[in-house]
C-alpha positions as CSV (number, residue, x, y, z in Angstrom):
1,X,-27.9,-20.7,15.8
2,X,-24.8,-19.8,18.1
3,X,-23.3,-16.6,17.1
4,X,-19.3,-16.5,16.4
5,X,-16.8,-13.7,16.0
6,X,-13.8,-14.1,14.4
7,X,-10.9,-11.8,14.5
8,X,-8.4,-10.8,11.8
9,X,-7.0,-8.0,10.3
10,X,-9.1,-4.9,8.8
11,X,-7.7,-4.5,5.3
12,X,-10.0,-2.1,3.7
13,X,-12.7,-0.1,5.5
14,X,-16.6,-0.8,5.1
15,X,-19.1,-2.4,7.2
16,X,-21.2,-5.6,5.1
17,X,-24.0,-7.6,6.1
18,X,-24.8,-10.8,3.9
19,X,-24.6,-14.4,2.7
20,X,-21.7,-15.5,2.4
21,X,-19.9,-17.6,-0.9
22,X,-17.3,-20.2,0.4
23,X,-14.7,-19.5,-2.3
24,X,-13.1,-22.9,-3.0
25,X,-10.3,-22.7,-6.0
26,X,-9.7,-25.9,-6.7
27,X,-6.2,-26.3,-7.8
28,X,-5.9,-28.3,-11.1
29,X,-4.7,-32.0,-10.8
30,X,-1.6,-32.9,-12.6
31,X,-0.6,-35.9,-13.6
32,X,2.4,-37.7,-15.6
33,X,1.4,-38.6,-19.0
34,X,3.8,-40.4,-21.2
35,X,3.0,-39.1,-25.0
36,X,3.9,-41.2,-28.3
37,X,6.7,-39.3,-30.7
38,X,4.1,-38.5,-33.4
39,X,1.9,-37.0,-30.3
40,X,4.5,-34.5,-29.8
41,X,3.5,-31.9,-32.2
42,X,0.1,-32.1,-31.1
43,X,1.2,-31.4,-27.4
44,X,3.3,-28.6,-28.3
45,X,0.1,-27.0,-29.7
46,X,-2.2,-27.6,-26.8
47,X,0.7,-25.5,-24.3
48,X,1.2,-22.8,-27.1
49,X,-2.9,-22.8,-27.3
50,X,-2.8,-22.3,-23.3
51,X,-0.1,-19.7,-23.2
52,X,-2.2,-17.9,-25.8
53,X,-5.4,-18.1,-24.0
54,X,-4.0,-17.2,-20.4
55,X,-2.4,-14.0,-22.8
56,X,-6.4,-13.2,-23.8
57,X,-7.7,-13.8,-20.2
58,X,-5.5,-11.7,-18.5
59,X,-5.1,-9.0,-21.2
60,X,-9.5,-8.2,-20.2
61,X,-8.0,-8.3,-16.9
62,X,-5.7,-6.0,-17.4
63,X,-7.8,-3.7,-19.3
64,X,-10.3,-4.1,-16.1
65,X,-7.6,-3.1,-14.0
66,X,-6.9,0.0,-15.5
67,X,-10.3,0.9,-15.7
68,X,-11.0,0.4,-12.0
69,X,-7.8,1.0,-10.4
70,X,-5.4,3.2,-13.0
71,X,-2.2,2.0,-14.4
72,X,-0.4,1.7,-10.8
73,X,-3.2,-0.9,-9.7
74,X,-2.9,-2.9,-12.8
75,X,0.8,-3.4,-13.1
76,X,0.0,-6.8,-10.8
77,X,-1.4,-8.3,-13.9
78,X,1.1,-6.3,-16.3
79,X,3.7,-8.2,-14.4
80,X,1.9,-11.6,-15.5
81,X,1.7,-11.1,-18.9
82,X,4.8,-10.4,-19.2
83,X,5.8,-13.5,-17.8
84,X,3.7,-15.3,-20.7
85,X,6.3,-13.8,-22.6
86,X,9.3,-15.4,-21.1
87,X,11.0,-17.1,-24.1
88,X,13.7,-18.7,-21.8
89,X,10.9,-20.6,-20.2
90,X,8.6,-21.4,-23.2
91,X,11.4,-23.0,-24.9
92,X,12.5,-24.7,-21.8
93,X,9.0,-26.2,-21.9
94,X,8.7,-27.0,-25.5
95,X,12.1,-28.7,-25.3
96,X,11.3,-30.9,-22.3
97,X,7.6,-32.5,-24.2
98,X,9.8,-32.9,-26.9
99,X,13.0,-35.2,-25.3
100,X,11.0,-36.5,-22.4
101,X,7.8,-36.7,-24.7
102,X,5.2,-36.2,-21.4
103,X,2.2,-34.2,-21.2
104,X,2.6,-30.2,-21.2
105,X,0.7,-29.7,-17.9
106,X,3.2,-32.1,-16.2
107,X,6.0,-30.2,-17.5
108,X,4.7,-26.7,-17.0
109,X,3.9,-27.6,-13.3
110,X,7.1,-29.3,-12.7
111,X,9.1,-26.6,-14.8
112,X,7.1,-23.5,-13.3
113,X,7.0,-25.4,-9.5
114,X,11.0,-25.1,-9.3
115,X,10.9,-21.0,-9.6
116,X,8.4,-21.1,-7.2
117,X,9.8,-23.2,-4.4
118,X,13.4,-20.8,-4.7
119,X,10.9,-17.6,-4.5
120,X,9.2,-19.5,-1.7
121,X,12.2,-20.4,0.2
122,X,13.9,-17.3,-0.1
123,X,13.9,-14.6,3.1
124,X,12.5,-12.0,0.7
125,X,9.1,-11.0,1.3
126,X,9.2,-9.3,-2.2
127,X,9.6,-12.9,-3.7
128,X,7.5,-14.4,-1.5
129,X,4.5,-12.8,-2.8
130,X,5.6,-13.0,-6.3
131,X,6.1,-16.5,-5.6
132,X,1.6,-16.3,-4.9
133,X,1.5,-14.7,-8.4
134,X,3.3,-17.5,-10.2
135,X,1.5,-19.7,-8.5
136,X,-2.0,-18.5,-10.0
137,X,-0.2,-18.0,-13.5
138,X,1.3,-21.6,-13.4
139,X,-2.7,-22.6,-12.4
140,X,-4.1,-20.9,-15.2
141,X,-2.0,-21.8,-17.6
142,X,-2.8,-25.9,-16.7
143,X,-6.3,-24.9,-16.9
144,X,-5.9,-23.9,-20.3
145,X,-4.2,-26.8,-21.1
146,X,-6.7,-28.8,-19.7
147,X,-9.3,-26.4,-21.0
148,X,-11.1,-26.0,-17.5
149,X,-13.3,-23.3,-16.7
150,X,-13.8,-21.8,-13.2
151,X,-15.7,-19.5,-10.8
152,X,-15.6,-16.0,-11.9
153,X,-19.4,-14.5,-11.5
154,X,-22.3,-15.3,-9.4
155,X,-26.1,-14.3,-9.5
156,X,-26.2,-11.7,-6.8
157,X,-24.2,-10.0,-4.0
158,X,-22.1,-11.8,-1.5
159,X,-19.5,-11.7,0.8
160,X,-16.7,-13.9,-0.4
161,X,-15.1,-16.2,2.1
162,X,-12.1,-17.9,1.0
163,X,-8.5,-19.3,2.5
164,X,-6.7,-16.7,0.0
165,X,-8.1,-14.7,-3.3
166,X,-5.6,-14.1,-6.0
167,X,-5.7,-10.4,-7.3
168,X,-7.4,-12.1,-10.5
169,X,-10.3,-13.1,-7.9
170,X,-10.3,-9.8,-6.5
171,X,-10.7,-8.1,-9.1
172,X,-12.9,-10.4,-11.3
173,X,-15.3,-10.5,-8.3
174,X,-15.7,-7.1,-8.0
175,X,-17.6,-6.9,-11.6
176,X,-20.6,-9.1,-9.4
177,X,-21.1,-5.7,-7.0
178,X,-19.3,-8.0,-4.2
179,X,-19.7,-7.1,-0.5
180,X,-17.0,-7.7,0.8
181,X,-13.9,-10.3,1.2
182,X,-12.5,-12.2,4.1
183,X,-9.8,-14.6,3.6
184,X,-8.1,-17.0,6.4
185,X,-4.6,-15.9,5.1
186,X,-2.9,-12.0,4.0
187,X,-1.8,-9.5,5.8
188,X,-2.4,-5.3,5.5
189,X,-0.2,-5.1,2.7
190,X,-1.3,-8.3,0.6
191,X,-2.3,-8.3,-2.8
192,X,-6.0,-8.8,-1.5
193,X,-5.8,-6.0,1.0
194,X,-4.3,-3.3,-1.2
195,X,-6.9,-4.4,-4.4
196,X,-10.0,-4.5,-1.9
197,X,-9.0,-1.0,-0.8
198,X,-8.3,0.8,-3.9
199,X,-11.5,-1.2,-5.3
200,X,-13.0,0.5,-2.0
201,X,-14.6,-2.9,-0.8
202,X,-14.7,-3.7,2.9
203,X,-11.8,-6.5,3.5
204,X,-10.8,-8.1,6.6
205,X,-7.8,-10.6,6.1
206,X,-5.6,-12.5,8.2
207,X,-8.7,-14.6,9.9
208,X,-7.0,-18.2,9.6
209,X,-10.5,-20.3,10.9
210,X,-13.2,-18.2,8.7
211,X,-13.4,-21.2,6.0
212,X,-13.7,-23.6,9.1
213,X,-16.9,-22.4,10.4
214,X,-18.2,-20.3,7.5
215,X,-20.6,-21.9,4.7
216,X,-22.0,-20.7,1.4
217,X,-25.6,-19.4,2.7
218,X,-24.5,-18.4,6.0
219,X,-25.5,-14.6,7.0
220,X,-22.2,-12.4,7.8
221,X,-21.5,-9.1,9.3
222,X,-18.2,-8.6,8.4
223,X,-16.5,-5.4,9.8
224,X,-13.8,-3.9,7.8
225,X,-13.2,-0.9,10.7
226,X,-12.6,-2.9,13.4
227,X,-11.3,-6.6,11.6
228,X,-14.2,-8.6,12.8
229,X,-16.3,-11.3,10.9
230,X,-19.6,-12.5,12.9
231,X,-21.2,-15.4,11.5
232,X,-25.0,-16.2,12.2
233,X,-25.8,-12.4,13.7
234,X,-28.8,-12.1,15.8
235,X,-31.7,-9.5,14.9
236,X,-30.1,-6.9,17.4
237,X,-26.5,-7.7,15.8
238,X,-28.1,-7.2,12.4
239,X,-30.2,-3.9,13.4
240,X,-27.1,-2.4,15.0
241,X,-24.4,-2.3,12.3
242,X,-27.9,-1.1,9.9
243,X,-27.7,1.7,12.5
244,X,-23.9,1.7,11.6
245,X,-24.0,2.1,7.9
246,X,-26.9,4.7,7.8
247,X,-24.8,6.7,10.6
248,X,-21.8,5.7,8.0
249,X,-23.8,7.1,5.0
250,X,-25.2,10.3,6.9
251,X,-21.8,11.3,7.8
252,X,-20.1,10.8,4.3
253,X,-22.2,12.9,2.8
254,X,-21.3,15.6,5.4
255,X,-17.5,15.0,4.4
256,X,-18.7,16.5,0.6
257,X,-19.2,19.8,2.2
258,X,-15.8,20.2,3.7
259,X,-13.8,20.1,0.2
260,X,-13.1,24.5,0.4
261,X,-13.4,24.9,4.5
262,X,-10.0,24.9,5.8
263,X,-8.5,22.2,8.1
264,X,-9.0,23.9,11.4
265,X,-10.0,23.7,14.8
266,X,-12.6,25.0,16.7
267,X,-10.6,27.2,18.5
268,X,-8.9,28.5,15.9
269,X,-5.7,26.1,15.3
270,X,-4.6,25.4,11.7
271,X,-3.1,22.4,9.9
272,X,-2.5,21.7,6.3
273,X,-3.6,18.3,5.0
274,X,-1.6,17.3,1.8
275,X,-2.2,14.0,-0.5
276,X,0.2,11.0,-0.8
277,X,0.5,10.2,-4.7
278,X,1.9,8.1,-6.7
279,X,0.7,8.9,-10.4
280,X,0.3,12.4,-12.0
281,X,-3.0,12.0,-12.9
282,X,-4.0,11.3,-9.6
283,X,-3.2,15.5,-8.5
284,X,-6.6,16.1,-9.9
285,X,-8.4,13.8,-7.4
286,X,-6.5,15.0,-4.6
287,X,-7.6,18.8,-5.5
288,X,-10.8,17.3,-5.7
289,X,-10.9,15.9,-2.5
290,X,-9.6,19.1,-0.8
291,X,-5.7,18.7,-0.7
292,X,-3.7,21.7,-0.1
293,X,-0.6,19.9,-1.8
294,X,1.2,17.0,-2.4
295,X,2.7,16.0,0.8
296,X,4.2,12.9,-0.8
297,X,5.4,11.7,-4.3
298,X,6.7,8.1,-4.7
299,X,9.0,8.7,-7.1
300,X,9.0,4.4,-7.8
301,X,6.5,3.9,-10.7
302,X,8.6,5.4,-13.0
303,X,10.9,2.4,-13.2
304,X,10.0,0.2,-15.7
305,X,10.9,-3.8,-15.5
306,X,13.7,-2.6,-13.3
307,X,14.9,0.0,-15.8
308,X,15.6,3.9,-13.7
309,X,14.5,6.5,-16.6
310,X,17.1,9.0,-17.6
311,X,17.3,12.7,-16.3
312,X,15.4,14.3,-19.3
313,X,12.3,11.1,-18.7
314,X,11.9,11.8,-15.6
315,X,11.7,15.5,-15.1
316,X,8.8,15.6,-17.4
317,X,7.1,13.6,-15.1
318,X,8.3,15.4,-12.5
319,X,7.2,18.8,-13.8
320,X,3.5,17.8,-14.7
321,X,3.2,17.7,-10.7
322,X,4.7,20.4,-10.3
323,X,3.0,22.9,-12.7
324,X,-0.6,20.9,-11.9
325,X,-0.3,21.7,-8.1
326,X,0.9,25.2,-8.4
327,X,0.5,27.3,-6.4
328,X,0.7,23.8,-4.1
329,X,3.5,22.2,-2.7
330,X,4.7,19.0,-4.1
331,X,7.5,17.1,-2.1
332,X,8.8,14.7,-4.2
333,X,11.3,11.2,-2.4
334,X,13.8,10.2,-4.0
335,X,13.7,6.4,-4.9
336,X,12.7,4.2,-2.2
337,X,13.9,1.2,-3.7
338,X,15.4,-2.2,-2.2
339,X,13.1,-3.8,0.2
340,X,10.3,-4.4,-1.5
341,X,11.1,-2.6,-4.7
342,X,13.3,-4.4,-7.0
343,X,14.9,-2.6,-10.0
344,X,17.5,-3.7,-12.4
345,X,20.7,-3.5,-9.8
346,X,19.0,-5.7,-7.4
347,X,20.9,-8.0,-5.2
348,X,19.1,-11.1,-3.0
349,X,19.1,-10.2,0.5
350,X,18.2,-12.5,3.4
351,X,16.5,-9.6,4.9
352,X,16.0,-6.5,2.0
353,X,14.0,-5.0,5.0
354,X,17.3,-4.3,6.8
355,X,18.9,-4.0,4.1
356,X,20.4,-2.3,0.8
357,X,17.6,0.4,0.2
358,X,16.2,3.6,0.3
359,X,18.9,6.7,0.6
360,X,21.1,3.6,1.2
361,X,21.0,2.8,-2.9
362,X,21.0,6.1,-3.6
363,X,24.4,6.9,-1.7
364,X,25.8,3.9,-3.4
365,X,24.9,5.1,-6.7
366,X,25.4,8.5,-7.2
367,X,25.2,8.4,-10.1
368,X,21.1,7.0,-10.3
369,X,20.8,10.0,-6.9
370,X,22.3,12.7,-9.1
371,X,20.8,12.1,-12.1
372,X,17.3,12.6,-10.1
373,X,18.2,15.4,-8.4
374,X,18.9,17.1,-11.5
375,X,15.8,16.0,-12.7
376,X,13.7,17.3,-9.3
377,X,15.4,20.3,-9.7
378,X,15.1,21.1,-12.8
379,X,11.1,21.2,-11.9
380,X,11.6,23.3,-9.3
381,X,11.7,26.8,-11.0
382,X,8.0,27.8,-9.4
383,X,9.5,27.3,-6.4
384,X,6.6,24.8,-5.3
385,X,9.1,21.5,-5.1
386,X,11.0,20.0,-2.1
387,X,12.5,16.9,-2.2
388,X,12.7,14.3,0.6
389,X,15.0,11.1,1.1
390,X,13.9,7.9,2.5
391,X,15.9,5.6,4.9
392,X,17.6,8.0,6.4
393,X,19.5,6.5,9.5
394,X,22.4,9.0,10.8
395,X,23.6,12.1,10.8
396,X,26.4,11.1,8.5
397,X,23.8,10.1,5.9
398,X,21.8,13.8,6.0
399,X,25.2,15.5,5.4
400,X,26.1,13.3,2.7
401,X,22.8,14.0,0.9
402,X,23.2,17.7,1.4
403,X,26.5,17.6,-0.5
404,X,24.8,15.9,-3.4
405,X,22.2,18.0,-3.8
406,X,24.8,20.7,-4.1
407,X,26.6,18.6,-6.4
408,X,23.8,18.2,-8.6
409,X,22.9,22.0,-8.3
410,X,26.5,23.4,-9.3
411,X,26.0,20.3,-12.2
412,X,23.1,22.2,-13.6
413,X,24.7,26.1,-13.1
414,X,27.7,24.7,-15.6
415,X,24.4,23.7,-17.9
416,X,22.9,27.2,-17.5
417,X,20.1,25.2,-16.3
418,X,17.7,27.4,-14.0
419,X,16.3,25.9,-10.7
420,X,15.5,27.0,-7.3
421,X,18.6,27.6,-5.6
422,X,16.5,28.2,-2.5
423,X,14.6,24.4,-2.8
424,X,13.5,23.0,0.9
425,X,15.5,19.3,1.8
426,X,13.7,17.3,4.1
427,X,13.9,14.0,5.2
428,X,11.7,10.5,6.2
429,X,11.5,9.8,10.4
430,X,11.3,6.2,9.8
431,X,14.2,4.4,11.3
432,X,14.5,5.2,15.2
433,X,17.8,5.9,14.9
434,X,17.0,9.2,13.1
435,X,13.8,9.5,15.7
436,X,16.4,9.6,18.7
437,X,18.7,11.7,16.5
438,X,15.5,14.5,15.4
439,X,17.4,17.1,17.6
440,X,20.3,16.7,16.1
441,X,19.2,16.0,12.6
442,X,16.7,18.7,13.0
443,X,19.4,21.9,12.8
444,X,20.3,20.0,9.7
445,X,17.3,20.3,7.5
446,X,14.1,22.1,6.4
447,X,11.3,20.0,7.6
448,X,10.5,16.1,8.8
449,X,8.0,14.0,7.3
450,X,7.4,10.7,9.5
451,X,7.0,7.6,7.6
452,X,4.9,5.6,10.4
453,X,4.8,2.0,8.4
454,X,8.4,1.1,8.6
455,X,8.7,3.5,11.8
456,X,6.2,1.0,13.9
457,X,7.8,-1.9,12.2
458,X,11.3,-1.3,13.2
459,X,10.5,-0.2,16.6
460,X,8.5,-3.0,17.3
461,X,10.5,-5.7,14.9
462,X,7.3,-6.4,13.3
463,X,7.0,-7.2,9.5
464,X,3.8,-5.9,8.7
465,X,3.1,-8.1,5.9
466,X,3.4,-11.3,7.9
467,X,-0.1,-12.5,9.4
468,X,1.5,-14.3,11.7
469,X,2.7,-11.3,14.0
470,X,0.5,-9.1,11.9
471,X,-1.5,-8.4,15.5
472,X,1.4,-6.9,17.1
473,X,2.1,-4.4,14.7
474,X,0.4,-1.5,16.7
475,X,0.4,1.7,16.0
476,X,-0.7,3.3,19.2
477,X,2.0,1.2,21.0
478,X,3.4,4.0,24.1
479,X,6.8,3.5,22.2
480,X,5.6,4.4,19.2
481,X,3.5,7.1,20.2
482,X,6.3,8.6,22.5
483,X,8.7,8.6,19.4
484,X,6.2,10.7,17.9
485,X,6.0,13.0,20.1
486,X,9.5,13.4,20.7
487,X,10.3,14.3,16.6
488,X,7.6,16.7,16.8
489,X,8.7,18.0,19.8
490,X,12.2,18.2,18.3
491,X,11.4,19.3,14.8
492,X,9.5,22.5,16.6
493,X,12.2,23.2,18.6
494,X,14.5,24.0,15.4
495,X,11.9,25.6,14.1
496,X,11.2,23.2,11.2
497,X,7.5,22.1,10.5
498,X,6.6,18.4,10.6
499,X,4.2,16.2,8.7
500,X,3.4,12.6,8.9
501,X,2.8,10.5,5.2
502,X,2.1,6.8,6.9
503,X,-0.8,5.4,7.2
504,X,-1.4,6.7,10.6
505,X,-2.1,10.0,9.2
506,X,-5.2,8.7,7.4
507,X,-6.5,7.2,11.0
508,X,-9.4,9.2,12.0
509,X,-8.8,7.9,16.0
510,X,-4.7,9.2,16.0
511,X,-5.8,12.4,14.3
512,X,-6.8,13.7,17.7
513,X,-3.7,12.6,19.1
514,X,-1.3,13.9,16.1
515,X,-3.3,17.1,16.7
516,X,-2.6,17.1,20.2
517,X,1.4,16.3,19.4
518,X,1.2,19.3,17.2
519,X,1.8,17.9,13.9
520,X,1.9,20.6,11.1
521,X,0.7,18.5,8.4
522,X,-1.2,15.6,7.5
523,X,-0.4,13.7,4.2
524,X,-2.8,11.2,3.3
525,X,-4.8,9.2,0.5
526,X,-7.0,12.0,-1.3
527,X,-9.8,9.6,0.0
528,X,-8.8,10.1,3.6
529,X,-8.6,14.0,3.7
530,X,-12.3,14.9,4.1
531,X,-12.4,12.3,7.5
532,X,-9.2,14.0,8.8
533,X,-10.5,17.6,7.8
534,X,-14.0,16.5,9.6
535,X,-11.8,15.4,13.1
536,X,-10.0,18.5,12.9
537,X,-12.8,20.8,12.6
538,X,-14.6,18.5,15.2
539,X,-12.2,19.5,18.3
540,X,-10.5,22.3,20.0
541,X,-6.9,22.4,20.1
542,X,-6.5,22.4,23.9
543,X,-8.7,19.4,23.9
544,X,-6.3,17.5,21.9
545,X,-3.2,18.7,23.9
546,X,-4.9,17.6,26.9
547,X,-6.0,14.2,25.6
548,X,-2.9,13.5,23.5
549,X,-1.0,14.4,26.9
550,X,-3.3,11.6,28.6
551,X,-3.1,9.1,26.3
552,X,1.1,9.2,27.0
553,X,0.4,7.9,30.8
554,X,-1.0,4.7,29.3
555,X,1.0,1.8,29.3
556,X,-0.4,-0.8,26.5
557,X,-2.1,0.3,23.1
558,X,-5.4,-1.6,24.2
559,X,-5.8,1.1,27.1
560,X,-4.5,3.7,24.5
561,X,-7.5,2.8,22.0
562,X,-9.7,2.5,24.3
563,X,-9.2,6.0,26.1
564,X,-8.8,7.9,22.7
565,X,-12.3,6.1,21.5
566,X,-14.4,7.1,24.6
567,X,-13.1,10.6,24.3
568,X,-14.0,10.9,20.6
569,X,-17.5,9.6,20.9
570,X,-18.3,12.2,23.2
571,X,-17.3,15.3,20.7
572,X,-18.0,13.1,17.2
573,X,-20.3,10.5,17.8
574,X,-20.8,9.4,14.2
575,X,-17.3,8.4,14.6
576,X,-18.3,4.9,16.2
577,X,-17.8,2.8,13.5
């Protein structure tokens, strides 16, 4: 048989080789029913029945959730079940079998199918995906109503191959010891993607054709490093990526060993590799793993169905970090909400990207900025705690956010409230505008971090959820890189250190690159700090200057890649994933 590659996106890293299972969700079939008035009651029971067992099903969901991924992970299915609990619609639903006396299904689908084509039809991406989440909770519901069971286990490993998986199907596969997923549609940050990777199973999304010419039974190498899905391998295909994952396997348990050596090169150049949280309970796993700090803490999961917690709430929360870390650094970011992150002031935005958000919000309500910065400070008496703003466009803005945190800190003197008066104010290189600006913005602050995800996607006007032009977000794009290189260069040259908290950081092939840039610090996924410490400790400094220094004469990210690749096979082989 003819062997086929397929490219997509890699969503989660992992090499698997299997048979495949054509994941086919059949949507249930609705049809208007017209009921007689003493069938009414009767109807009214079978929805309640089906609201009531969609409660059950994804309560052991959410219970699985929090067992595998935390409570962050799980708030997908939180969000559903909470929906179940929507009064405004239930009665809206009850009220319509009762005048228009049709079936429940057709109501609930025709009822449900209205908030789903405004989500739909909206510009923002936010609703967009919640729009996928009603859609599966409007599905399950008819099931239930119809009293339908479908696919959730299977008798042995597989790779599942399906247009889309819901994070239900993600999850509820994962129980079966799954391989791996590939799915036609999604992007890097879709529900699939971010599940498969926290579930740590190999995910390449964003394939479009994989359900045309992939059957259940077929044997499938699919590649979650470099976003490839080969259907029908040959025995020399099959034997290499074997090769692969023993090299794969060798080499992780080399990264188990690195946990107390320090991140440093071999001739003698240090860097400091922090972890990106976003829970406290996760500082334990990032000590584990080797962190030095806490190079990032999204600040977001504290709001609660768009509710901000007041100033005593959230210090306590704050201070767990703080005092767990010690003698660590934690730099905590102020809200980054808008976007993609709706709370209880939100306001529909065509595009929320471009929008009302970040240190935007927080300049617009001081009072929701102020009552944080109390709260950060207030954490700060160890002296371990900087804060950081997101968003940050212009000067104007970083002077404007200086004077609040004076505000807040002459709020707390009148309180008698101690703090440390000396606390370190950085900001997020994310926008270009504050890129172009680092010199400036530079004499104005304590230290850069570089947000890379929305710092590629504005420089390239790429939405990085959107598997359309997925493929052109690129991260070793010259632009991008040169950006880079000028912040750092900047940041130095005020004397300021630098660190980078995007996902970049956590890329094993820009490591070299960053280290060659001179980044000061690397903040990362506590998963993603032994692989960095491993690169670091692989090369020389001057090595890195040299090849970072190369890699800037390239004109497209394809020659980029490539150069950067053939350079680190020759000084870390196992790195040829």
């Amino acid at each position: 048989m003819e062997v086929k590659i397929i490219e997509g996106i890699p969503a989660s890293p992992g090499i698997a080789i299997g048979i495949a299972l054509k994941y086919e969700k059949l949507k249930p079939k609705v049809t208007k029913k017209e009921i007689k008035e003493h069938e009414v009651d009767a109807e009214i029971d079978r929805f309640l029945r089906a609201i009531e067992k969609s409660k059950s099903e994804l309560h052991k969901i959410f219970t699985l959730a929090v067992e595998k991924l935390g409570s962050e992970g799980a708030q997908i299915f939180e969000a559903q079940l909470l929906m179940l609990d929507d009064k405004m619609i239930i009665d809206r639903i009850i009220e319509r079998i009762k005048v228009e006396k049709v079936n429940a299904e057709f109501v609930v689908n025709d009822e449900v199918e209205k908030y789903i084509k405004f989500m739909q039809s909206s510009g923002d991406d936010y609703l967009k995906e919640r729009a996928h989440d009603l859609e599966d909770l409007k599905n399950r519901v008819i099931r239930n109503i119809q009293q339908e069971k479908w696919l959730s286990r299977f008798d042995t490993s597989r790779i599942v191959v399906a247009e889309n998986l819901t994070p239900a199907d993600a999850l509820l596969f994962s129980r079966n010891q799954v391989l791996g997923y590939a799915t036609d549609l999604g992007g890097i940050t879709s529900h699939t993607a971010i599940l498969a990777r926290a579930l740590k199973i190999p995910a390449v999304v964003g394939l479009r054709e994989a359900t045309k010419f992939i059957k259940t039974g077929d044997t499938v190498i699919l590649d979650g490093y470099k976003g490839i899905i080969i259907i029908n391998p040959n025995q020399s295909l099959i034997d290499e990526y074997q090769e692969k994952l023993t090299r794969i396997s060798e080499f992780e348990k080399k990264l188990e060993q690195l946990r107390f050596l320090p991140a440093e090169t071999i001739d003698g150049k240090k860097f400091t590799l922090l972890a990106n949280i976003e829970l406290p309970d996760e500082v334990d796993e990032a000590i584990q793993k080797g962190a030095e700090g806490i190079g990032l803490f999204r600040t977001e999961y504290i709001i609660s169905n768009g509710v901000i917690p007041d100033e005593d709430e959230q210090f306590e929360e704050y201070i767990k970090i703080a005092e767990k870390i010690y003698p660590g650094k934690v730099v905590i970011r102020t809200f980054d909400i808008g976007g993609d992150k709706i709370f209880r002031d939100y306001r529909r935005e065509d595009n929320p990207f471009l929008g009302w958000r970040g240190i935007r919000v927080g300049l617009d309500k001081p009072e929701i900025l102020l009552s944080q910065l109390r709260a950060i400070l207030r954490a700060s008496v160890k002296g371990n705690v900087m804060v950081m703003f997101p968003m940050v466009a212009s000067l104007e803005e970083v002077r404007e956010v200086k004077k609040m945190l004076e505000l807040a800190k002459s709020q707390l003197r009148e309180r008698g409230v101690k703090f440390d008066e000396n606390i370190k104010l950085g900001i997020m290189i994310e926008v270009p505008s504050a890129a172009l600006m680092a010199k400036e913005i530079a004499k104005e602050v304590d230290f850069f971090s570089i947000g890379t995800n929305d710092l590629i996607q504005y420089t390239l006007a790429v939405d990085r959820g959107n598997e359309t032009v997925a493929k052109i977000y690129q991260e070793f794009h010259p632009a991008v890189l040169r950006l880079i290189q000028f912040v750092v260069e900047s940041a130095h040259r005020a004397r300021i250190p630098v660190s980078m908290c995007g996902e970049m950081a956590s890329d094993p092939y820009a490591t070299i690159l960053l280290v060659g840039f001179g980044l000061d610090e690397f903040s990362v996924a506590p998963d993603s700090i032994p692989r960095i410490k491993q690169v670091i400790r692989s090369i020389k400094y001057r090595d890195a200057r040299r090849i970072s220094k190369r890699a800037l004469v390239f004109k497209t990210q394809g020659e980029i890649k490539a150069f950067i690749s053939k350079e680190l096979k020759g000084i870390i082989p196992e790195f040829d994933f």
